[in-house]
C-alpha positions in Angstrom: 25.7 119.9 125.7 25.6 116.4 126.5 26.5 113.8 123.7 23.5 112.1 123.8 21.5 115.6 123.1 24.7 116.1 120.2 23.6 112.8 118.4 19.8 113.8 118.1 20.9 117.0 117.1 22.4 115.2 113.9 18.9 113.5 113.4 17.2 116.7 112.7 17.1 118.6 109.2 19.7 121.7 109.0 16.9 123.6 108.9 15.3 122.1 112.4 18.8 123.0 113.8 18.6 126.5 113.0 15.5 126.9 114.0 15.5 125.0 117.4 19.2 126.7 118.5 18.8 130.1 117.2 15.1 130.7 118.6 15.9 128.7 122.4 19.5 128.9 122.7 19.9 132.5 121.4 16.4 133.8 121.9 16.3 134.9 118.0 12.9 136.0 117.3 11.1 134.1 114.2 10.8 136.5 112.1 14.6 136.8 111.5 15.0 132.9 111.8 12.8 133.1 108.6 15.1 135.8 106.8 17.9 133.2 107.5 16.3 130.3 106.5 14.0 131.9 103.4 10.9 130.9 104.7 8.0 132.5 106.8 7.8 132.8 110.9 5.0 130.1 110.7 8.0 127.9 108.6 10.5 128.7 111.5 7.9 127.9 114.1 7.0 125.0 113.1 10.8 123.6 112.2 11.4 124.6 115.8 8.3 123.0 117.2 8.9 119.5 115.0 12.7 119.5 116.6 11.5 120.1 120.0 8.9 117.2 119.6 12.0 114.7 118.7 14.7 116.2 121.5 12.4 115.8 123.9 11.0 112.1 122.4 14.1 111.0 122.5 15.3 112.5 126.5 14.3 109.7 128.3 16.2 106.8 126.2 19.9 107.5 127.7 18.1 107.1 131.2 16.8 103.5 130.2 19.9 103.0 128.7 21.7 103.9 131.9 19.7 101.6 133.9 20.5 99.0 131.6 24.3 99.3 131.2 24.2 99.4 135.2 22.5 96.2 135.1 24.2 94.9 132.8 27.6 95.6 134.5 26.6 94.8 138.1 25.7 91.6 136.7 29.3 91.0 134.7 30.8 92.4 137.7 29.0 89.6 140.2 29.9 86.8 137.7 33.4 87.7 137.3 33.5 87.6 141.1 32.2 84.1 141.4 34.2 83.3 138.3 30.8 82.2 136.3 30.4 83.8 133.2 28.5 81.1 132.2 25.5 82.2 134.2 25.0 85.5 132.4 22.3 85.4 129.8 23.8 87.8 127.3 27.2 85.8 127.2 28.2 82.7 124.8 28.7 79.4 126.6 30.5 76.7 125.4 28.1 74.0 124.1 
């Protein structure tokens, strides 16, 4: 797994975890997902559906974020080269 999928993990319930990993990582069927949680199949379903909703909500952020520590770097990279950090925008000059 990759970190970034290990840190929403920790934003979903327990039960959400149980139900999202045992039903699509171990192809446990509902019905004994609900034995192990104490709920009902529907229960399970849903917990599994609702964590699906927020892995896959949340997917595309380390990609932006990517993009954006590249950017940030080529441009700390090019400014340490010229040897003006005052031209990036994110760092403090001296006013």
């Amino acid at each position: 797994m990759s970190t970034a999928l290990l840190v929403v993990m920790e934003t979903l319930t327990p039960a959400e975890r149980v139900a999202l990993v045992l039903h699509d990582v171990f192809d446990v069927p509902f019905g004994r997902i609900a034995e192990v949680l104490g709920g009902t199949p529907a229960a399970s379903r849903k917990l599994a559906s609702r964590a699906r909703v927020r892995v896959a909500a949340v997917q595309e952020r380390p990609r932006l974020f990517r993009a954006e520590t590249e950017r940030v770097l080529k441009a700390f990279k090019a400014a340490a080269d010229a040897g003006d950090m005052a031209e990036l925008p994110f760092f403090p000059r001296d006013e």
